[in-house]
C-alpha angles and dihedrals in degrees: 000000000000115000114212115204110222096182150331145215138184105248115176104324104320133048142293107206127175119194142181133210154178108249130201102200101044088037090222138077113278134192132219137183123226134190124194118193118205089260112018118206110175134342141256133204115216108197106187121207129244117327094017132124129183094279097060100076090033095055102035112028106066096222097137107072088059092032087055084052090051104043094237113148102215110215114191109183120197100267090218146052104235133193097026087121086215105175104278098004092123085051100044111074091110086095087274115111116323096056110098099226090201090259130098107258104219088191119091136280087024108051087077098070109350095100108124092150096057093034087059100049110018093043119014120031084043086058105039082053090055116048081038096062084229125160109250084195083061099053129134133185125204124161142188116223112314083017088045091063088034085056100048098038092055093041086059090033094053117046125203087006087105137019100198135042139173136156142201109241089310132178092279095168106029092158084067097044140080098235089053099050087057101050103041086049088061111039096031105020122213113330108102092193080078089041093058087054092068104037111100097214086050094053096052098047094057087057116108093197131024106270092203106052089183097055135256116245118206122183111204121187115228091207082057105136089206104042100093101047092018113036120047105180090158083063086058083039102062090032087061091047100057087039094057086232112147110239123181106190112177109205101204115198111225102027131110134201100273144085092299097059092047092040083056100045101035095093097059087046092056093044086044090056095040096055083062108028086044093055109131 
């Protein structure tokens, strides 16, 4: 895979690169984000929500002047294939079909690109580590909506591929939304068995241990317009509970679902993933 920079910027001591390239796995260009703090420890992927690309965290959140104290390197892939001109893809982005759900649709015409599952781990986390010379032992997920429940559904998918995950108010129960029910239709039919794969509270149900023994944090706005028919943190919840695995979910009065939330509660993310990735 060749990375081709499209630009740079000094950003708190270290480097705010974006870059474009040709994947395998998705069959289109992609683009990343990737921060590079000036001594970069270990390493933590950012997944954005619905309508997102990677410049949206990047540009919005303020993660990198903490990011740049702690020695975390920030990725933010794109969310989403683009350009594949799949019937109804410019008029999907309603979590329908088009938005990319960080999972590998098996139904047509999506199987072809829409692949955002295998383009993550098998392409390109392997290869930003890489070429970055990061620590894969050292890696961390966090995730904001749609990335929220792709954050927290590869972290329990893949075990030992990361060793810290958190996530802004995501899809925790997608098998009981709305939001769910049409994507999964799409990419994966009919069958909810497939559904349940890639449904954060299932996974973790069916868990016998705790699969993060030091603990996952969730932050979760109360002025959140989805949170009551979309959301669904109470079903990850219970399913942490009966699991025995430590969760810490922060419900924060006054704050909706959007930038703002995420720029006043990042801090507290990045220092909650460097107390585990950091550990001599």
């Amino acid at each position: 895979m060749s990375l081709e920079l499209l630009s740079e910027h000094g950003s708190f001591g270290g480097v705010q690169r974006f870059y474009k390239h040709a994947s395998a796995e998705i069959g289109l260009p992609m683009r990343f984000a990737l921060y590079l703090p000036p001594e970069p420890k270990a390493l933590l992927v950012y997944l954005a929500g619905l309508t997102c690309t990677e410049e949206t965290f990047t540009m919005k959140a303020g993660a990198q002047a903490l990011a740049a104290e702690l020695g975390l390197a920030l990725l933010m892939p794109d969310t989403s294939p683009r350009g594949a001109n799949a019937p109804g893809e410019s008029e999907a982005w309603d979590f329908g079909v088009g938005a990319g759900f960080y999972l590998d649709a098996t139904r047509e015409p999506w199987a072809r690109h829409w692949r955002m599952e295998s383009y993550l781990l098998r392409e390109l986390l392997p290869q930003v580590q890489r070429e970055f010379r990061l620590d894969p032992a050292r890696c961390g997920i966090f995730g904001h909506s749609m990335g929220g429940h792709g954050a927290l559904t590869l972290a329990l998918r893949h075990p030992g591929r990361f060793a810290s995950v958190s996530a802004f108010a995501p899809i925790a129960a997608p098998t009981r939304c709305p939001w769910g029910h049409k994507a999964f239709t799409g990419y994966l039919g009919e069958d909810q068995e497939a559904w349940a794969a890639h449904d954060a509270s299932a996974l973790m149900a069916a868990r016998k241990t705790a699969p993060y023994p030091g603990g996952i944090l969730i932050d979760q706005g109360l002025a959140d317009k989805f949170l009551a028919e979309q959301l669904h943190p109470e079903a990850f919840e219970a399913a942490c509970a009966q699991a025995g695995q430590a969760l810490t979910l922060r419900r924060h009065p006054g704050y909706d679902h959007g930038y703002y939330f995420i720029a006043s509660f990042v801090d507290d993310h990045l220092r909650h993933h460097a107390a585990q990735l950091l550990q001599a």
